[in-house]
N, C-alpha and C positions, 0 to 999 in steps of 0.2 A: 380820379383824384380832383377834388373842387380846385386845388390852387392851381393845378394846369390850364383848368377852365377859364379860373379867373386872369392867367397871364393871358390865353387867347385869345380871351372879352376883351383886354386891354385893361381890367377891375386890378390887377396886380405890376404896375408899375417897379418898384422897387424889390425884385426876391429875394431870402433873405439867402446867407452864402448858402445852405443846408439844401435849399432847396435848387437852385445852381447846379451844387454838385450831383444831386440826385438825377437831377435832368440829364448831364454829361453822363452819367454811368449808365442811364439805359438807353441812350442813344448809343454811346461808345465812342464818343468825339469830344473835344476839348473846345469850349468858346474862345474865340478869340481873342485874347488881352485886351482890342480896343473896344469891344462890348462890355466887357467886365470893367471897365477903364470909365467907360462913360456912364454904364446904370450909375456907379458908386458915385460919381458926381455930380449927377443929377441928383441923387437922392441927398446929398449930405449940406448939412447946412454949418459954415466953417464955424469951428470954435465950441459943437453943442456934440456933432456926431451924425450918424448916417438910420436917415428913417430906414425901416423894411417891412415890406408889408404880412401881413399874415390872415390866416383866416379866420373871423369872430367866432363865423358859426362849426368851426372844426376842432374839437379840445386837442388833437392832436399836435395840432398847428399853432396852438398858442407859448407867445416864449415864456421861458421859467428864470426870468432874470427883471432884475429892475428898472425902472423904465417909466416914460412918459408915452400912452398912447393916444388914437385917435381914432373914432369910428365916423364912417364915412357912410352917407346915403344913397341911394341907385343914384343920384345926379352929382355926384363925387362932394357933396357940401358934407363939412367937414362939422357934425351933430352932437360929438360927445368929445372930451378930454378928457386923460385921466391920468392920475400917477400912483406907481405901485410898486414898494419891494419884491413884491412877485409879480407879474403882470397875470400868469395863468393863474393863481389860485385868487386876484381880483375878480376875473372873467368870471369863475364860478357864482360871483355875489351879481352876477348882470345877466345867468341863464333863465333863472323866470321870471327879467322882467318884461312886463308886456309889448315893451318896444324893443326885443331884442331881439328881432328877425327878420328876414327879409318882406319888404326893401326898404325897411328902415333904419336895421343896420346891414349894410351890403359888403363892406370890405373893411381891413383896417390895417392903420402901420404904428408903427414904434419906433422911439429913439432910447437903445440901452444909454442906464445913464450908473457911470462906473464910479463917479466923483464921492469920496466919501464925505464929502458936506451937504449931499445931500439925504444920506443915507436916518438921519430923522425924522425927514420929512415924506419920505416914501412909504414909511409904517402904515 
């Protein structure tokens, strides 16, 4: 599974809860509160919401919800922003572009964004 890889590269900083929980059931043990306690505040930036990262190049992986994201390069520079009432059927319109593979895009994260004033501007 690429996003395991990418947490053990250190490429996946922020995961998102889905994949958390995934990790806990095939281990069969429960992360400790103060882990789960600190990713989520490392990642969230107050007043916007909490990034999480996902994988570009895995359609599996991409969220189905609205959102501001960011594709990130092998040297963690932060290459693309974007924003989308879907994020994953975005992603579709970024699979054959020529710069959409590694390691030009190597990781990415997202911030849902729930607010309906924004909900225009994400079309």
């Amino acid at each position: 599974m690429p996003t395991i890889y990418n947490i053990e590269a250190g490429r996946a900083e922020n995961p998102r809860r889905r994949t958390i929980e995934r990790l806990e059931e095939a281990l069969g043990k429960k992360f400790e509160k103060e882990f789960e306690d600190e990713v989520r505040q490392a990642s969230t930036i107050e007043g916007i919401g909490e990034f999480q990262d996902f994988d570009p190049l895995d359609e599996e992986d991409w969220p189905g919800e609205a959102g501001v994201y960011v594709f990130y390069d092998i040297s963690e520079r932060p290459i693309y922003v974007g924003m989308a009432g879907d994020i994953s059927d975005r992603m579709k319109g970024h699979e054959d572009r020529f710069w959409f593979k590694r390691p030009i895009v190597e990781r990415a994260s997202y911030i849902a964004i729930k607010d309906k004033t924004f909900e225009g501007k994400l079309k």
